[in-house]
N, C-alpha and C positions, 0 to 999 in steps of 0.2 A: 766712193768711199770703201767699198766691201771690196775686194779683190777676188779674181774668180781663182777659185780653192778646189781642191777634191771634193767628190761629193763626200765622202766619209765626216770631211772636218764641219764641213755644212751642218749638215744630219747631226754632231755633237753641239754644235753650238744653237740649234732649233732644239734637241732636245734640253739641254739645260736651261735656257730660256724661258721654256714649257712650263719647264719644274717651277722655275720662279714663280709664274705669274700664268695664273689658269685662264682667266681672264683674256691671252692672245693666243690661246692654243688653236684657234681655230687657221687664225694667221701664220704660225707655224704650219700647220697640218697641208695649208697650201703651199708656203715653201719647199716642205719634203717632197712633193707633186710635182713641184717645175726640177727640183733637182734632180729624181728619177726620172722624168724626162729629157733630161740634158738643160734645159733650161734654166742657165744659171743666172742669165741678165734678171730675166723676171722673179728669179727666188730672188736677186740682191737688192730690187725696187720695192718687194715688200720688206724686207728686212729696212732696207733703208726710209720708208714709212714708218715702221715700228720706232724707230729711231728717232726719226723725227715729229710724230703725234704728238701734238700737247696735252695728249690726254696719256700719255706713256707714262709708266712711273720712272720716273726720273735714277732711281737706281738701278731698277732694270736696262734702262738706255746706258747707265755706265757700263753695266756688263756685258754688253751686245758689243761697246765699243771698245770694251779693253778687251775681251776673246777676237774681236775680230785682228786688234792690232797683234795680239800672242799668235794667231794662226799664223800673220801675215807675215811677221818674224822669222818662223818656220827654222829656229836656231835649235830646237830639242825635239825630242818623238811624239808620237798621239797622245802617249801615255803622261808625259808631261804637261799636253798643252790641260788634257781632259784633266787634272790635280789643280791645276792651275784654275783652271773654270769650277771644282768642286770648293777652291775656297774664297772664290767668287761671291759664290751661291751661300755658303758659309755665313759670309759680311753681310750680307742682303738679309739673310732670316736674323743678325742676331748671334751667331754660334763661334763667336770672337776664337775662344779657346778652342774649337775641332778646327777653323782657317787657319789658325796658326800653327798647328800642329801640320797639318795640309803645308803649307809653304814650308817648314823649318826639313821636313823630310823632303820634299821635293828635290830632285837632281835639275834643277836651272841652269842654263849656260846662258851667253850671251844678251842681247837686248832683253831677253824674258826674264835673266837673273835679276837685273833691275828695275822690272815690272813685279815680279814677285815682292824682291827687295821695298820695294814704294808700299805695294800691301800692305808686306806686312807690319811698315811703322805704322799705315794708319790703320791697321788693328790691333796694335800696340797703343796707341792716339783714344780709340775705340774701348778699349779695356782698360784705359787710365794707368795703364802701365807705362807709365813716361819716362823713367830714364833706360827702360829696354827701347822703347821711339828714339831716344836721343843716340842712343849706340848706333841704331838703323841708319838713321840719316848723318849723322858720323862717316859710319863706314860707306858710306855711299857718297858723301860728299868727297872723299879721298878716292873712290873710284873711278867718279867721274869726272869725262873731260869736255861735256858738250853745254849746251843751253839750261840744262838741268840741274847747275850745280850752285847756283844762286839763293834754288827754290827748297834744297835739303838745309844749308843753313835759315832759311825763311821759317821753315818747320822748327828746325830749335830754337827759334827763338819763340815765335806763338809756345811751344810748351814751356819754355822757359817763364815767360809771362804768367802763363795759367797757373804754376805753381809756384809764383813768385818769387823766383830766382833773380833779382836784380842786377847783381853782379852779372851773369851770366848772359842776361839780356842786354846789358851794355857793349860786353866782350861781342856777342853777335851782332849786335849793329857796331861797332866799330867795323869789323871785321866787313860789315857787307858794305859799309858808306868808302873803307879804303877799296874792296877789290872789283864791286857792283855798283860804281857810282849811279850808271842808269835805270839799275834796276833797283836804287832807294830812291830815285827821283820820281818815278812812277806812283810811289805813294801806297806803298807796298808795306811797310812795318808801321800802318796805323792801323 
């Protein structure tokens, strides 16, 4: 699952991590230790314990799991992936408005523009600011062209719902039963 990276990227994503959740710093601290050793298998088995603990907090294991796919990306610089991870950490404490400020200045390219982009509707989602979500997944449904593009209109319609836009929730399941047959069969828009 982790890919073996610079040690630099390592070392940001243990410390951010850190910050999160004091609680595995100790786990970290061994990390940094196999990684200044060169040992990156062993930093990536504790990480990927971290990851998979049932005793992990579960948003922290998101974060672990979306910097490692932004590392893995490796489509923008340090200084990006590290913006990226501070609004991360953002969503985890709560701080809806300094993540999205974080993502909106962000210089994003490629696969990480639309990891960013996903963010930040569901910190738009998060801050109940729902037709800024709806713009997001919008613009992202027009962008993309992969597996993903089912699950932006998926998104507008749960908000569409939430704030009881009828009309609108119609439009989006028309829309998905014509162009994602199998992905309304799935049992996905209840």
């Amino acid at each position: 699952m982790f890919k073996k990276i610079v040690s630099v990227q390592i070392l940001l994503l243990v410390f951010l991590l850190s910050i999160a959740h004091n609680a595995q710093i100790s786990d970290f601290i061994r990390v940094i230790g196999y990684v200044e050793d060169g040992e990156i298998e062993m930093a990536e088995n504790i990480l990927n314990e971290i990851v998979t603990d049932e005793g992990s907090d579960a948003e922290l294991v998101y974060i672990a799991l979306e910097m490692d796919e932004a590392i893995g990306i490796g489509s923008c610089d340090f200084e990006c992936i590290y913006i990226y991870g501070k609004a991360l950490l953002g969503m985890y404490r709560g701080s809806y408005d300094e993540a999205i400020e974080l993502i909106k200045e962000g210089d994003f390219e490629g696969r990480l523009r639309f990891k960013a982009m996903e963010t930040l509707g569901v910190l738009y989602q998060k801050s109940e600011r729902w037709e800024e979500a709806i713009e997001v997944y919008e613009e992202l449904y027009k962008m993309s062209d992969d597996e993903r593009k089912p699950w932006y209109l998926y998104y507008q319609y749960q908000i569409y719902t939430i704030i009881g836009d009828d009309k609108r929730v119609g439009e989006v399941i028309k829309k998905l039963e014509k162009e994602y047959p199998l992905f309304m069969e799935a049992g996905l828009k209840d």
